[in-house]
MARLOVEX-707360 format. One record per atom (N, C-alpha, C, O): x, y, z. Coordinates in steps of 0.2 Angstrom, whole numbers, padded with zeros to 4 digits, always signed. Layout:
XYZ
...
//
This chain:
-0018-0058-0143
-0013-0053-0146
-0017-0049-0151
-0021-0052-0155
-0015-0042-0150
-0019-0038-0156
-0014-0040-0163
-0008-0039-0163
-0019-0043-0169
-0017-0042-0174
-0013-0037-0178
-0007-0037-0181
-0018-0031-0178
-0013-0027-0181
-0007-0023-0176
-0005-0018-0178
-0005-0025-0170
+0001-0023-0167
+0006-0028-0167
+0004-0032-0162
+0010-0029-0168
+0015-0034-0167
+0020-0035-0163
+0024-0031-0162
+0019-0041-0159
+0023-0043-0152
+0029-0039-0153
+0030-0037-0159
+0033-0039-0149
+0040-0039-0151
+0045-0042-0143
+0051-0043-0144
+0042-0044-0138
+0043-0046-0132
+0038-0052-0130
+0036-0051-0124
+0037-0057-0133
+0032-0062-0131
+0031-0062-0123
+0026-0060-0120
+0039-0063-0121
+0038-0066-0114
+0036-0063-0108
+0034-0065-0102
+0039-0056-0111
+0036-0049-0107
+0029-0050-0108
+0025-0050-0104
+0028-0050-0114
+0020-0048-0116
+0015-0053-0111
+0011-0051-0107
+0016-0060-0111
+0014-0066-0109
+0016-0064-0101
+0012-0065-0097
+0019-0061-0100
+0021-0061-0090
+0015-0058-0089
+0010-0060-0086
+0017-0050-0091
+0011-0046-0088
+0007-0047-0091
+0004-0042-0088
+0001-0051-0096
-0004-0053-0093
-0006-0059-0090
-0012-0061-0091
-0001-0062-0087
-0003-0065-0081
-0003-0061-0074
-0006-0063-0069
-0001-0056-0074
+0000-0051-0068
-0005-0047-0067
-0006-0043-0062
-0011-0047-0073
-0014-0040-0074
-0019-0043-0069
-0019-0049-0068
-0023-0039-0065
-0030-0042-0062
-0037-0042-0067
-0038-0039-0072
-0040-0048-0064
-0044-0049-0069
-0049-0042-0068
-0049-0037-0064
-0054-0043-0075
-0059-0037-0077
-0065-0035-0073
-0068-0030-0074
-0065-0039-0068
-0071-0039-0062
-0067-0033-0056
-0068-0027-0054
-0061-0038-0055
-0056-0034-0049
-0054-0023-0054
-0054-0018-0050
-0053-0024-0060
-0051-0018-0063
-0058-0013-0063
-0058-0007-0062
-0064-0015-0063
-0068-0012-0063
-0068-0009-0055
-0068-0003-0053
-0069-0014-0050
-0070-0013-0045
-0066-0007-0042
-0067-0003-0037
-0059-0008-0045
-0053-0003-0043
-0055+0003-0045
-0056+0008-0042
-0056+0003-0051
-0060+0009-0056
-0063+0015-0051
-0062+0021-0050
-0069+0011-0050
-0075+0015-0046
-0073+0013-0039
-0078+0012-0036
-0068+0012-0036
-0066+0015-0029
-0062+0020-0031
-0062+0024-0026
-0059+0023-0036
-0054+0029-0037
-0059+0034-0040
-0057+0040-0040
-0067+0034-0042
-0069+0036-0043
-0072+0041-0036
-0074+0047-0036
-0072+0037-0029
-0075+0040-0024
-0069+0044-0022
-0072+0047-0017
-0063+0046-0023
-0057+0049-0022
-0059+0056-0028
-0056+0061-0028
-0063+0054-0032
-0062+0062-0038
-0066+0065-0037
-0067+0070-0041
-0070+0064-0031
-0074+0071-0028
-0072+0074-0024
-0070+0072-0018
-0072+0082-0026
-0069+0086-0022
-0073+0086-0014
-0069+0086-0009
-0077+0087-0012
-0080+0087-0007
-0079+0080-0005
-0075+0081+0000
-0080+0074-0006
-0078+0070-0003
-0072+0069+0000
-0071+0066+0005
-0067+0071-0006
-0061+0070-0005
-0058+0076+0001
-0053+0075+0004
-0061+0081+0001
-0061+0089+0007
-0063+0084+0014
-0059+0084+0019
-0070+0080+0013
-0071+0076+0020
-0066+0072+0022
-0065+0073+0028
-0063+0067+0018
-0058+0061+0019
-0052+0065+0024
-0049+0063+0029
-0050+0071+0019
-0044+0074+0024
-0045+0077+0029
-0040+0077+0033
-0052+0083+0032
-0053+0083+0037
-0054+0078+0042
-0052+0079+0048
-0057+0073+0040
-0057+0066+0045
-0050+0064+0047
-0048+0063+0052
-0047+0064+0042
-0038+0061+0042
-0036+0066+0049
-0034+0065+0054
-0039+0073+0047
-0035+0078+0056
-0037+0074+0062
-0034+0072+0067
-0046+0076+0060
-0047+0074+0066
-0055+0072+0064
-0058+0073+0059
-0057+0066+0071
-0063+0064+0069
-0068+0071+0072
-0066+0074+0077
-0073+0072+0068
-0079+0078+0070
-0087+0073+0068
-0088+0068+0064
-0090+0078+0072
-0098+0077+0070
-0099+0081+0063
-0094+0082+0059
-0105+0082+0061
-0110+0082+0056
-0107+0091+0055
-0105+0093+0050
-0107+0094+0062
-0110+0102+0061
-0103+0104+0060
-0102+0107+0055
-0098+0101+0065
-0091+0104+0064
-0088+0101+0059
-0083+0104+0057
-0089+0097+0055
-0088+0095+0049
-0089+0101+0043
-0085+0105+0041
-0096+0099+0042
-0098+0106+0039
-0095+0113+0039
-0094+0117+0033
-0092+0115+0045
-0090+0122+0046
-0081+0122+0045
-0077+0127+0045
-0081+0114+0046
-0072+0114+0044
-0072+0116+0037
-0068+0121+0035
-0075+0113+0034
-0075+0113+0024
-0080+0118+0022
-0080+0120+0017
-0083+0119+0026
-0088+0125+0023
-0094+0123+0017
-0094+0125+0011
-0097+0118+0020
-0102+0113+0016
-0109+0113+0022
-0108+0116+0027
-0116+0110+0018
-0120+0111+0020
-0121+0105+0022
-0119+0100+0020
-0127+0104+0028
-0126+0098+0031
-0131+0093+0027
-0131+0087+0028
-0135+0095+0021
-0138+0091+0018
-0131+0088+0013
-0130+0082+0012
-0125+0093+0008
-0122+0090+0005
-0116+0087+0011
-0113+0082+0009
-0115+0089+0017
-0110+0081+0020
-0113+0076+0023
-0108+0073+0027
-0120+0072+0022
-0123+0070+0023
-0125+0066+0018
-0125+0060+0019
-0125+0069+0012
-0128+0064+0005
-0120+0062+0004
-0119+0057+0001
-0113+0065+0005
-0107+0063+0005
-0104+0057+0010
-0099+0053+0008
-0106+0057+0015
-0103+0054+0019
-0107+0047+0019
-0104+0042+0020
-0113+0047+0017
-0117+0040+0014
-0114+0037+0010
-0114+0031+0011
-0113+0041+0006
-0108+0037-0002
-0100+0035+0004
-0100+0029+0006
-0098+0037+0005
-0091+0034+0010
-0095+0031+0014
-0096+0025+0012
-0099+0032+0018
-0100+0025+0021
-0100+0019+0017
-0096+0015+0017
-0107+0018+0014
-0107+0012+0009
-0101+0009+0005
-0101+0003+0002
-0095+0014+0006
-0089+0010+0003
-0083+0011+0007
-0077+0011+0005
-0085+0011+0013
-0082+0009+0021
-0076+0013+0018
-0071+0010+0016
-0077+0019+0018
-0068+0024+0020
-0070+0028+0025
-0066+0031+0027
-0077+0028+0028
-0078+0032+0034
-0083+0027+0040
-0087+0022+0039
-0081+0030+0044
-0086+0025+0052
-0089+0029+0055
-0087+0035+0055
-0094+0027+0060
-0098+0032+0062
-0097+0029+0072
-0094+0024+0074
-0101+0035+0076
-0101+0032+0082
-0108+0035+0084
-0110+0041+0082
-0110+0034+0086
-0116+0040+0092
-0112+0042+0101
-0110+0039+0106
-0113+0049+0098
-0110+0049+0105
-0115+0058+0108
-0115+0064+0107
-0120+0052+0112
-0128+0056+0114
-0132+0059+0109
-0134+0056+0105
-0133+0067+0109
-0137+0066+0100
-0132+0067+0097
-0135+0064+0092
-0127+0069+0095
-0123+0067+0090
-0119+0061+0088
-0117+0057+0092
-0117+0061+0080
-0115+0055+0077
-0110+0058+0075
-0110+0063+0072
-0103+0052+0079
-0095+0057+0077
-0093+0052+0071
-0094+0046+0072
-0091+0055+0065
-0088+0051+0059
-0081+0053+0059
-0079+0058+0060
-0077+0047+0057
-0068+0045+0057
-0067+0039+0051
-0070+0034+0048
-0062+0043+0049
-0058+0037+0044
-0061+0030+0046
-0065+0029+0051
-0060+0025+0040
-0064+0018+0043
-0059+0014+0047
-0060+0011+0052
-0051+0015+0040
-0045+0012+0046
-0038+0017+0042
-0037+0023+0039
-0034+0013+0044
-0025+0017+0043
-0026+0016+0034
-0021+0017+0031
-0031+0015+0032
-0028+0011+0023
-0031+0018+0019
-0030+0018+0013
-0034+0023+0023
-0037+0027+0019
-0035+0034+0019
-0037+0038+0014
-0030+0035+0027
-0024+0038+0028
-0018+0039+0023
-0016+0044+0021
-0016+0032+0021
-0012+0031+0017
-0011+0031+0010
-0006+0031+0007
-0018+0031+0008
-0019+0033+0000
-0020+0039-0001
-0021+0040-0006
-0021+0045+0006
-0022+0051+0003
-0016+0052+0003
-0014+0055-0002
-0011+0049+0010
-0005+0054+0010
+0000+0049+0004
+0006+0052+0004
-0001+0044+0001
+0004+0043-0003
+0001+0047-0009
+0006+0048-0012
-0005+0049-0012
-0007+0055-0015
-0002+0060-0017
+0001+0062-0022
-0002+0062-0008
+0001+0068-0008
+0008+0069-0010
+0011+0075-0011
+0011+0063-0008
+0019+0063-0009
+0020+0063-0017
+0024+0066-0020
+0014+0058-0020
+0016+0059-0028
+0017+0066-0029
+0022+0068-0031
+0010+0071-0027
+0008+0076-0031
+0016+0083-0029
+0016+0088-0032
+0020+0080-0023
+0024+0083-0023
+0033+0082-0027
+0038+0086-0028
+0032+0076-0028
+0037+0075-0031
+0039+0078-0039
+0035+0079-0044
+0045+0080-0039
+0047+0085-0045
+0050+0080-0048
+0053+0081-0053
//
């Protein structure tokens, strides 16, 4: 308990931090919401949500260069919101599953709500 604040609901106080997640898990949440606060990545996320595309149709949907959706789609891969396929010379990139769907568009229902 902080000293200079004083309890006024122990048992509440004592509940929720039993419910909080630990500082390992809080961090980790931290910096996955972190890869949600770029605009361009986040431009890629909802393009992929329409429809899966390669590298070039990607680029010309959002109007990005193929070097910057390249160095973006690496950072989403490495934190698995996007998958890849080869299909002949091109590599088609898609959502990784329905979980990432679902955080944009409960996003969006927030950001609609009056």
């Amino acid at each position: 308990m902080r000293a200079d604040t004083p309890v006024i609901n122990k048992d509440v106080v004592e509940f929720t931090k039993s419910r909080l997640p630990d500082e390992t898990t809080i961090y980790a949440i931290s910096d996955f919401f972190k890869i949600f606060g770029d605009s361009t990545r986040l431009q890629i996320l909802c393009a992929l949500e329409a429809n899966q595309m390669c590298v070039g149709d990607l680029c010309n949907a959002i109007d990005i260069t193929k070097s910057a959706a390249s160095h973006q789609l690496n950072i989403l891969k490495a934190n698995k919101l996007v998958k890849y396929r080869k299909v002949g010379k091109n590599v088609v990139y898609s959502l990784d599953d329905d979980h990432v769907s679902m955080i944009i568009e409960t996003a969006k229902k927030h950001l609609e709500e009056k």
